[in-house]
C-alpha positions, 0 to 999 in steps of 0.5 A: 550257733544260732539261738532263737527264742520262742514263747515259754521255754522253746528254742531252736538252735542252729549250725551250718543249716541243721537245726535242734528244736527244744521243748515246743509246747503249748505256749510257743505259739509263734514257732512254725511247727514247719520249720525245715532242717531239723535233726532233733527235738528235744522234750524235757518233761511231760508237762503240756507247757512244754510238749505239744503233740501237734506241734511235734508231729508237724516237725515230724512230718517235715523233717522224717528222719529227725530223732525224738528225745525224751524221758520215758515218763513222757514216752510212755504217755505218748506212744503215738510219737516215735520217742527216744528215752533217755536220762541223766548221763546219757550223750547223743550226737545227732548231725552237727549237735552233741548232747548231754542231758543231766538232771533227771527230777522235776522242780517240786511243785508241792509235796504231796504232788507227784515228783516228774522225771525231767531232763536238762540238756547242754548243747555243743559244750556251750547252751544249758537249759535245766528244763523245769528245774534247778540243776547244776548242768555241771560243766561252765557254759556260755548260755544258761537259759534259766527258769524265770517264773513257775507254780515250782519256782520262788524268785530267790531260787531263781536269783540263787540258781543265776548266781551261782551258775558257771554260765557268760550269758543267762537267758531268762525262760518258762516265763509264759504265767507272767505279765509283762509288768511281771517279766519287767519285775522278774527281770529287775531282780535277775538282771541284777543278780547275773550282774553283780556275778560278772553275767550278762542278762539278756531276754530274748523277744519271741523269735529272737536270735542271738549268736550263741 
């Protein structure tokens, strides 16, 4: 497979010409919403930075028969997109890509702020991301992509999570809040944590792609 890295938390990944586009929200503003071969797309929370609908209506619109997945929070709020809802457990195999989704909670922001549902994804046996969470994906993986800064997120959770992750590779994502002397600041911290563990540490420029 073909990872390629967006803005933000979106990526797309590709097999024998198929492609899985996951959370093109808001901030993924260099992603061609026109991208052909898509099976899938995949929302993980409801949250804008991860969904946008305009963005994923053109996806749609290219690529008719791609299926839609998602919590039923966000297909609720959504009813003019054809969504799929599923949870934590649930599998789907969708062209060349299986499925997994895990999770099931958004990360707490603070406490007296609602609790979102949120799912994670493993992709192929090999790519994990959490979406906007800290949950095991349950299974060793070949790439992590890990939460890197957020309004829910303390660099000691983020190192923790990279540390104790069965994961070769970690890719650090949800990162649009930060400067780039932020990204190099994070990225000090959670580089070493994935080094002194035996991971490699790789960040991914917009548009990037890496062999996964």
């Amino acid at each position: 497979m073909k990872l390629t890295k967006f803005e933000h938390s979106c990526f797309v990944l590709e097999e024998n010409g198929e492609r899985l586009v996951v959370d093109p929200g808001e901030f993924s503003m260099s992603l061609n919403a026109a991208i052909p071969g898509v099976t899938a797309v995949v929302v993980t929370h409801v949250h804008s930075d991860h969904i946008d609908v305009k963005k994923i209506k053109q996806i749609l619109k290219q690529n008719p028969s791609a299926q839609l997945f998602t919590t039923a929070e966000t297909a609720a709020s959504h009813p003019e997109l054809p969504c799929i809802a599923v949870v934590a457990g649930d599998t789907r195999d969708v062209g060349q890509f299986h499925l997994e989704f895990f999770g099931g909670q958004h990360a707490v922001i603070y406490p007296d702020k609602p609790v979102f549902e949120n799912v994670g994804i493993v992709i192929n046996e090999s790519v994990a991301y959490p979406g906007d969470s800290f949950v095991d994906p349950g299974k060793p993986v070949t790439v992590l992509l890990a939460p890197a800064a957020a309004p829910w997120l303390k660099i000691k959770e983020a190192v923790d999570y990279i540390t104790a992750a069965n994961a070769e590779n970690i890719i650090p994502t949800h990162d649009a809040i930060l400067s780039l002397e932020g990204k190099d600041l994070h990225d000090a911290h959670l580089r070493t944590a994935a080094e002194l563990t035996g991971k490699t540490y790789t960040r991914l420029a917009a548009g990037k792609t890496l062999a996964v």
